[in-house]
C-alpha positions as CSV (number, residue, x, y, z in Angstrom):
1,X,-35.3,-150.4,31.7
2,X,-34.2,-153.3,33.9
3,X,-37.5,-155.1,35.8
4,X,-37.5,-157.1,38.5
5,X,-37.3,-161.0,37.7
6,X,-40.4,-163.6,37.5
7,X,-39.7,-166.0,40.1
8,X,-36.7,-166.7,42.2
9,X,-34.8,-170.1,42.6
10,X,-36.1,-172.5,44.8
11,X,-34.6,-172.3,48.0
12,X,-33.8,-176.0,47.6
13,X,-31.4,-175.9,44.7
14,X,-29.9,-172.2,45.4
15,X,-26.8,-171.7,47.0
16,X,-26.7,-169.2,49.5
17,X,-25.4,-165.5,48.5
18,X,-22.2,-164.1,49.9
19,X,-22.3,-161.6,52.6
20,X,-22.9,-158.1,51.5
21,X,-20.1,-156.0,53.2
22,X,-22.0,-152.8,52.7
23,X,-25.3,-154.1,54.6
24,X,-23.5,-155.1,57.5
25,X,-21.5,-151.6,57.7
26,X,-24.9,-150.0,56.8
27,X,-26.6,-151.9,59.7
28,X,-23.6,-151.0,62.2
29,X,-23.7,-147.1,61.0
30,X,-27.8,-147.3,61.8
31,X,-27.4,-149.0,65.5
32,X,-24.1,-146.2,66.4
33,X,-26.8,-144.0,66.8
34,X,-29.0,-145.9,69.4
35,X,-25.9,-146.8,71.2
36,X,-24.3,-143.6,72.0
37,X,-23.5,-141.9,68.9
38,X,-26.9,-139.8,69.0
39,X,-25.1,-138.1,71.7
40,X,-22.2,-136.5,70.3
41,X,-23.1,-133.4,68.7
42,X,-24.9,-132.1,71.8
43,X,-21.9,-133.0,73.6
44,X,-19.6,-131.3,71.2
45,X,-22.0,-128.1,70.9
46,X,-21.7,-127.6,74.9
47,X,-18.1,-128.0,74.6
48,X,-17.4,-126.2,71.8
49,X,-20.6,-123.9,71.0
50,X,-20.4,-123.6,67.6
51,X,-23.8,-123.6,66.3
52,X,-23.7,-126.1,63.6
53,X,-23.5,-128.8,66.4
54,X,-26.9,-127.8,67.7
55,X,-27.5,-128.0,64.1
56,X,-26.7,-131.4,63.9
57,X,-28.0,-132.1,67.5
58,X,-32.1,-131.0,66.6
59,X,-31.5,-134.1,64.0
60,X,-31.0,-136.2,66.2
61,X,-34.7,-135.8,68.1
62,X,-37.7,-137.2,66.6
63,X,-40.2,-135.1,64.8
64,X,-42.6,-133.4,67.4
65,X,-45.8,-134.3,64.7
66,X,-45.1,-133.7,61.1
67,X,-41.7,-133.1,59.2
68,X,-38.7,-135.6,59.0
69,X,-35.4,-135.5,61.2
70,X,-32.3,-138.0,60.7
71,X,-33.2,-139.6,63.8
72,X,-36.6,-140.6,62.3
73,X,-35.0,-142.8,59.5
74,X,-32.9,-144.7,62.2
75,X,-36.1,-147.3,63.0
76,X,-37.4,-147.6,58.8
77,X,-33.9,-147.9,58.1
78,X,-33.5,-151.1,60.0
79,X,-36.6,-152.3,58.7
80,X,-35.4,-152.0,55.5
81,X,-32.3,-153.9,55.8
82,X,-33.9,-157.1,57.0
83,X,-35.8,-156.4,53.6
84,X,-32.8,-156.0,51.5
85,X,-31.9,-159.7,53.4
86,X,-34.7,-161.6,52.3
87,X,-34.1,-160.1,48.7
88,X,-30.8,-161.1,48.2
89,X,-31.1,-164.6,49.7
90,X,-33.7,-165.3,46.6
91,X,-36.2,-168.1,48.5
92,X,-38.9,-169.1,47.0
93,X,-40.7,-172.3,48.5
94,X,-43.2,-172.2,45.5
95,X,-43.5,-176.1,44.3
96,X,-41.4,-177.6,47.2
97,X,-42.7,-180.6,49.1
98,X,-43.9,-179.8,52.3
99,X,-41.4,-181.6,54.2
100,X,-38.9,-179.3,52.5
101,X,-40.9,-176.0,53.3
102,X,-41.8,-176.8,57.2
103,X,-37.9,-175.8,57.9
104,X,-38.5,-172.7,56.7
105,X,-41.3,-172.3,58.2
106,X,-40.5,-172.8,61.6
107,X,-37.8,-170.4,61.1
108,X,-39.8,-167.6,60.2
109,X,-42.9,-168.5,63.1
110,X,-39.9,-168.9,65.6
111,X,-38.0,-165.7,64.5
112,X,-41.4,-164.0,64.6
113,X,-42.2,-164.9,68.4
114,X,-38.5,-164.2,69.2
115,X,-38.6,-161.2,68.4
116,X,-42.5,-160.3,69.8
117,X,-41.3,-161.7,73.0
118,X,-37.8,-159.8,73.1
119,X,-39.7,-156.5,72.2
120,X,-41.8,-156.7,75.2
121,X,-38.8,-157.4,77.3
122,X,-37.5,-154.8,75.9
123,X,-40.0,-152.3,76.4
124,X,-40.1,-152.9,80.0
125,X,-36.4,-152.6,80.2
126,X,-34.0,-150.1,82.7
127,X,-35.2,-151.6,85.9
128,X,-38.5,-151.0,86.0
129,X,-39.4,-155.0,85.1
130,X,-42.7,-156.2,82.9
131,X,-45.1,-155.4,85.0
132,X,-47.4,-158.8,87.2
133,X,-50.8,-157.2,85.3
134,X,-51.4,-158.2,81.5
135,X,-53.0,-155.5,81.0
136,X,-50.2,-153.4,81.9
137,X,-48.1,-154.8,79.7
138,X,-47.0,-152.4,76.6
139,X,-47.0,-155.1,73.3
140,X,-46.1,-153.2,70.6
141,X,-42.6,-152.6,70.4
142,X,-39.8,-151.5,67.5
143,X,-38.6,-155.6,67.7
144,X,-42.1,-157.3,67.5
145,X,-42.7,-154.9,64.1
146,X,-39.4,-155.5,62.9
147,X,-40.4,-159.5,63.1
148,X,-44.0,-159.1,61.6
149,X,-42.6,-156.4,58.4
150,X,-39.9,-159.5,58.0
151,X,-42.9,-162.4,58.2
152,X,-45.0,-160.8,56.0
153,X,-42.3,-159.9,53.4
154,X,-41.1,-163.3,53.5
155,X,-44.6,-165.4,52.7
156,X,-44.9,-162.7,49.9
157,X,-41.8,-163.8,48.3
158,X,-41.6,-167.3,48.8
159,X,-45.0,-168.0,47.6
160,X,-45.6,-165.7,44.8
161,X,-43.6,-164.1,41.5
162,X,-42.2,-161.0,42.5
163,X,-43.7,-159.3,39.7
164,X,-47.1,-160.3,41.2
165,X,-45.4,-158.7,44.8
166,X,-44.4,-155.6,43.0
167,X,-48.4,-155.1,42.1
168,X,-49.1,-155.9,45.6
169,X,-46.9,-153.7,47.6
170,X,-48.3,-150.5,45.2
171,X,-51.8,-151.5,45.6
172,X,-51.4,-151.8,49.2
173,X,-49.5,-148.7,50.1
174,X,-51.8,-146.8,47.8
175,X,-55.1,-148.1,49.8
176,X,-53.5,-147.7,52.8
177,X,-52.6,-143.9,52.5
178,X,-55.9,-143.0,51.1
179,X,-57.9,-144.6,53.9
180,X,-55.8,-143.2,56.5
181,X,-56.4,-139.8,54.3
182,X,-59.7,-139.9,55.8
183,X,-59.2,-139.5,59.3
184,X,-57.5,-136.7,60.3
185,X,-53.8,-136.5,60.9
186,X,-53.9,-135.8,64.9
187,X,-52.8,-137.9,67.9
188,X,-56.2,-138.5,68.9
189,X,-58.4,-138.4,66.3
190,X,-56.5,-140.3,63.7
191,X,-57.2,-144.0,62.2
192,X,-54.4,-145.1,64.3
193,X,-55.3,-144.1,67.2
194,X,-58.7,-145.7,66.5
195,X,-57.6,-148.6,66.0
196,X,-55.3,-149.1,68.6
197,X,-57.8,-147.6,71.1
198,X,-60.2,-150.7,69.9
199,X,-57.8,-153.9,69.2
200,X,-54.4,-153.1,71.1
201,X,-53.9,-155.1,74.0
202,X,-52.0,-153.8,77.1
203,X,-51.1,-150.1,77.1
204,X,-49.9,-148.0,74.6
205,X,-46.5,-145.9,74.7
206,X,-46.5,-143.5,77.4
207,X,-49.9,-144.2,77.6
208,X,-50.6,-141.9,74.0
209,X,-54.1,-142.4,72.4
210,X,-52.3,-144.9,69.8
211,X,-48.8,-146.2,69.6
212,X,-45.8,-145.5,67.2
213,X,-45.7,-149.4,66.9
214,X,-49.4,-149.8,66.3
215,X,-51.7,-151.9,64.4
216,X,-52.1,-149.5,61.6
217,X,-48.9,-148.0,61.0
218,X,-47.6,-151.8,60.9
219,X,-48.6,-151.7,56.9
220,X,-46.9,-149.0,56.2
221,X,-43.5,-150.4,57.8
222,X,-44.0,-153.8,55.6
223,X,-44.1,-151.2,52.9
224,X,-40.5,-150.4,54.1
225,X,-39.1,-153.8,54.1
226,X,-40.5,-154.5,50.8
227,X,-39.0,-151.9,49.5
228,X,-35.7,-153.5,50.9
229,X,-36.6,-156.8,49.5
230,X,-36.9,-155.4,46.3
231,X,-33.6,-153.7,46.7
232,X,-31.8,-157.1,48.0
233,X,-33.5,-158.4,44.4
234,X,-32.3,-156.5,42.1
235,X,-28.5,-156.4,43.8
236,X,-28.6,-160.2,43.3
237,X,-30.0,-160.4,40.1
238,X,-28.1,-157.3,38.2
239,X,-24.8,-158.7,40.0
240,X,-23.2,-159.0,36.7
241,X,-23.8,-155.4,35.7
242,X,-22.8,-152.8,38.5
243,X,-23.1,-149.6,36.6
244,X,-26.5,-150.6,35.7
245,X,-27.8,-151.9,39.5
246,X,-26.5,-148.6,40.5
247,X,-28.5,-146.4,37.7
248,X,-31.5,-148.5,38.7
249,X,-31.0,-148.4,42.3
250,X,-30.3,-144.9,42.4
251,X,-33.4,-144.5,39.6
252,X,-35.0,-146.1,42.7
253,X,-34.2,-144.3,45.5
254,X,-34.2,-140.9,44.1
255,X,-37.5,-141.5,42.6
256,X,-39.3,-142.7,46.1
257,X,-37.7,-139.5,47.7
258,X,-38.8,-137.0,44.8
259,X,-42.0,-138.5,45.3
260,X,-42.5,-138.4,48.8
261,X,-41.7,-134.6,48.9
262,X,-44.3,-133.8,46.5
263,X,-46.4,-135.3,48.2
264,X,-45.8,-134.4,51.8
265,X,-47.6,-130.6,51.7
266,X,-50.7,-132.5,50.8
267,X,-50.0,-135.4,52.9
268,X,-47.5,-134.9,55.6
269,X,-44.3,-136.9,56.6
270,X,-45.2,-138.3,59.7
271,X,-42.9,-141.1,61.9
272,X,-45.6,-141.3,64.8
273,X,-47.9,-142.3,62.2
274,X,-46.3,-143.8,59.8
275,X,-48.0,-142.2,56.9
276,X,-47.5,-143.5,53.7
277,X,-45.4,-140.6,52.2
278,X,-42.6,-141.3,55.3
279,X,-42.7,-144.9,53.7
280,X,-41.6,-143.6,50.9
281,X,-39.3,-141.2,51.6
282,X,-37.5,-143.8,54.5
283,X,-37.9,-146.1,51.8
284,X,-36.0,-144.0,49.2
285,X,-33.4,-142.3,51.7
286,X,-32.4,-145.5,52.5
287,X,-31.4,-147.4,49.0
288,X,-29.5,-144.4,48.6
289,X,-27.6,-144.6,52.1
290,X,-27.1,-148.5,50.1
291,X,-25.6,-147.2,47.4
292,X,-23.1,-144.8,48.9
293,X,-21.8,-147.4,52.0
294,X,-21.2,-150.0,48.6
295,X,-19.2,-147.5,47.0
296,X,-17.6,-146.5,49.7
297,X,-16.7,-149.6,51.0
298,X,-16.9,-151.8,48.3
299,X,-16.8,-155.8,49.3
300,X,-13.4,-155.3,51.4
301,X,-14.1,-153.9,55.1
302,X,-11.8,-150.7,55.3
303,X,-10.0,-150.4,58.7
304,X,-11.7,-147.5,59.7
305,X,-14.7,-149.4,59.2
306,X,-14.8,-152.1,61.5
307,X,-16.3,-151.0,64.5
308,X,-19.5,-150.7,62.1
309,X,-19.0,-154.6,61.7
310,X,-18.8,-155.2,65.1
311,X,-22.1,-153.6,65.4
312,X,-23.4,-154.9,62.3
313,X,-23.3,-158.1,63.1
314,X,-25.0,-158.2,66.5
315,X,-27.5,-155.8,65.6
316,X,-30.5,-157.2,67.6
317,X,-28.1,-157.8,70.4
318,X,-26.2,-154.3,70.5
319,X,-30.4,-152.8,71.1
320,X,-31.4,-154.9,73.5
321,X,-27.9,-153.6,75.5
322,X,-29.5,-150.2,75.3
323,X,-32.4,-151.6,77.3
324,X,-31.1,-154.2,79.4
325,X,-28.1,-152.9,80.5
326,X,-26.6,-150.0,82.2
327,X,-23.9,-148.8,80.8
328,X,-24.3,-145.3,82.0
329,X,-23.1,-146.9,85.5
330,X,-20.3,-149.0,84.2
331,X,-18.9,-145.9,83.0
332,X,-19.4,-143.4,86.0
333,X,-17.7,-146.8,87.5
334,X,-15.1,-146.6,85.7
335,X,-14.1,-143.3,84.3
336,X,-16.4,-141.2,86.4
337,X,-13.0,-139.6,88.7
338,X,-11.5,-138.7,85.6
339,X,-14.9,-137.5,83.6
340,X,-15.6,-135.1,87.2
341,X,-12.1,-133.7,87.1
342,X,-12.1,-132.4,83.3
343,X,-13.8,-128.8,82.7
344,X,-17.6,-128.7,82.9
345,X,-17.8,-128.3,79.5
346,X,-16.2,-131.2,78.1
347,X,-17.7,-133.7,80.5
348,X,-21.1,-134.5,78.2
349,X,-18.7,-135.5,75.7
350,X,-16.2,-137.8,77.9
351,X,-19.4,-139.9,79.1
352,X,-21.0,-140.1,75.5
353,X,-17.0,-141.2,74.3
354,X,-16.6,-143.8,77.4
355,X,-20.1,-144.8,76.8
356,X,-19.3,-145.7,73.2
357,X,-16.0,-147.4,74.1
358,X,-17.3,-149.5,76.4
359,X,-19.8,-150.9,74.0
360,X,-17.3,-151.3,71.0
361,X,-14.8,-153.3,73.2
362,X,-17.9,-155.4,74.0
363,X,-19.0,-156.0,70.3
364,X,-15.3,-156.4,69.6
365,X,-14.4,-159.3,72.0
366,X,-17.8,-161.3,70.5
367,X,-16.7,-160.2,66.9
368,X,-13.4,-162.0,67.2
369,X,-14.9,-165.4,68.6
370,X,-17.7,-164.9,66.2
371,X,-20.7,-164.6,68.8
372,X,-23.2,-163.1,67.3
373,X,-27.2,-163.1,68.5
374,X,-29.3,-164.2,65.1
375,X,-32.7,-165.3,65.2
């Protein structure tokens, strides 16, 4: 059985890994469906009405409480890839200097704030403004728990053996799905909403007793990107033996899912809560989703698969777009004569399509000339 290495190289004396194709496509094929993409097999049901597009279109709606959808892995999912990013960079800051580690850690507290502040921003997005009152202010936010799963991973690793973070992260998730065990599983009587009802600031998502992106569930979504991390890890380190990353990999992700379905009569799959059996199954679901875009597309981007680069690459900047600008007016703008003349039917599907092109030109032109948003 392979296991996980002791230590990584220093970050001083590594040289940085290649760009994973596969992550990037991965990270595109996760962010289609924020920007448009959620939106075609609704479209293509009311055009069409074959039932297996309303098949397809129920999985792309949240869970109403427990169960699991395919739009409920898009957020973990993303999570996860910042994880697998951290693993296969291999820092570790153990035994450096402190002039040498203060870079890196004014990255990671600047990253962090970054992406606190562009969460709120983007929270109080689509014209309505952050509102003049603090305490009208939402806080949590998908971004700001993206930047704190990342923070957290990334002490972890660069200060202690990842054998020793392996111990952790099981320790941890285990705790933290017992304890929340024993409160019930309910919007308002559950640990979360506790919590959050006592040490949020500001309000909470459409004012619900506790929010998705609360102080609770935050443990279980660092659960997430370790799982990533540990992913990223064993991709750099078995890089000399594919066939045996993928058996371990898939060992990986299959076992996480098995094991979050046993679990789930006895302790449910849960997004809004972020119950620790969603962790795992996300978790799993999504080394898997790895696996398949690798071997699929290999380390060469296929032509077909560029517009997933293009969104890839500007990930963070492709969902604040969905927030911060309006693109269901640029294209009743421009296509709207053309979308009102075609038959009733097909019209949802024109403005999902324009919507989608418009975007992918966008990412396109800042591809070429290489602009990309990165914190």
């Amino acid at each position: 059985m392979t296991s996980l290495p002791n230590a990584p190289t220093p970050a001083s004396t590594q040289a940085a890994p290649a760009r994973l194709p596969a992550l990037d496509a991965l990270r595109g094929f996760d962010m289609f469906w924020l920007i448009g993409g959620e939106l075609l097999p609704a479209a293509l049901f009311t055009w069409t009405g074959w039932s297996v597009w309303l098949l397809l279109a129920q999985q792309f709606e949240h869970s109403p409480w427990h169960g699991f959808t395919f739009y409920d892995l898009i957020f973990p999912l993303f999570i996860f890839i910042s994880g697998v990013s951290l693993g296969l960079q291999g820092h570790s800051l153990s035994g450096l200097p402190p002039a040498q580690r203060k870079p890196q850690y004014v990255r990671a507290v600047r990253r962090l704030f970054l992406l606190l502040l562009l969460g709120v921003v983007y929270n109080h997005g689509w014209g309505t403004g952050m509102p003049a009152d603090p305490a009208g202010v939402r806080y949590a936010s998908v971004l700001g728990r993206i930047g704190i799963a990342w923070f957290v991973v990334a002490m972890l690793l660069w200060h202690l053996r990842t054998r020793t973070v392996v111990v952790l992260t099981v320790a941890v998730l285990v705790v933290y799905s017992l304890v929340q065990l024993q409160w019930p599983l309910t919007e308002a009587g559950s640990l979360n909403a506790l919590l959050d009802q006592a040490l949020l600031p500001g309000i909470t998502y459409r004012n619900a007793p506790f929010d998705p992106e609360g102080i609770y569930s935050q443990v279980g979504a660092i659960g997430n990107c370790m799982a990533g991390a540990f992913a990223g890890i064993l991709w750099r380190t078995q890089a000399s033996a594919p066939r045996r990353r993928l058996l371990v990999l898939a060992g990986m992700g299959g076992g996480l899912v098995l094991l979050a379905c046993l679990l789930h009569p006895y302790y449910p799959l849960n997004k809004s809560l972020w119950t620790g059996s969603f962790t795992l199954l996300t978790s799993g679901l999504s080394v898997l989703l790895l696996l398949v875009f690798d071997l699929l597309l290999g380390q060469r981007p296929a032509r077909l698969s560029k517009p997933l680069y293009w969104i890839g690459q500007n990930a963070i900047l492709v969902y604040l777009g969905t927030s911060l600008v309006m693109w269901s007016f640029s294209v009743k703008s421009l296509f709207g004569g053309w979308i009102a003349a075609s038959p009733v039917g097909m019209q949802p599907l024109l403005q999902a399509l324009g919507l989608l092109l418009l975007q992918l030109l966008a990412l396109r032109w800042l591809y070429q000339r290489k602009l990309f948003l990165r914190l």
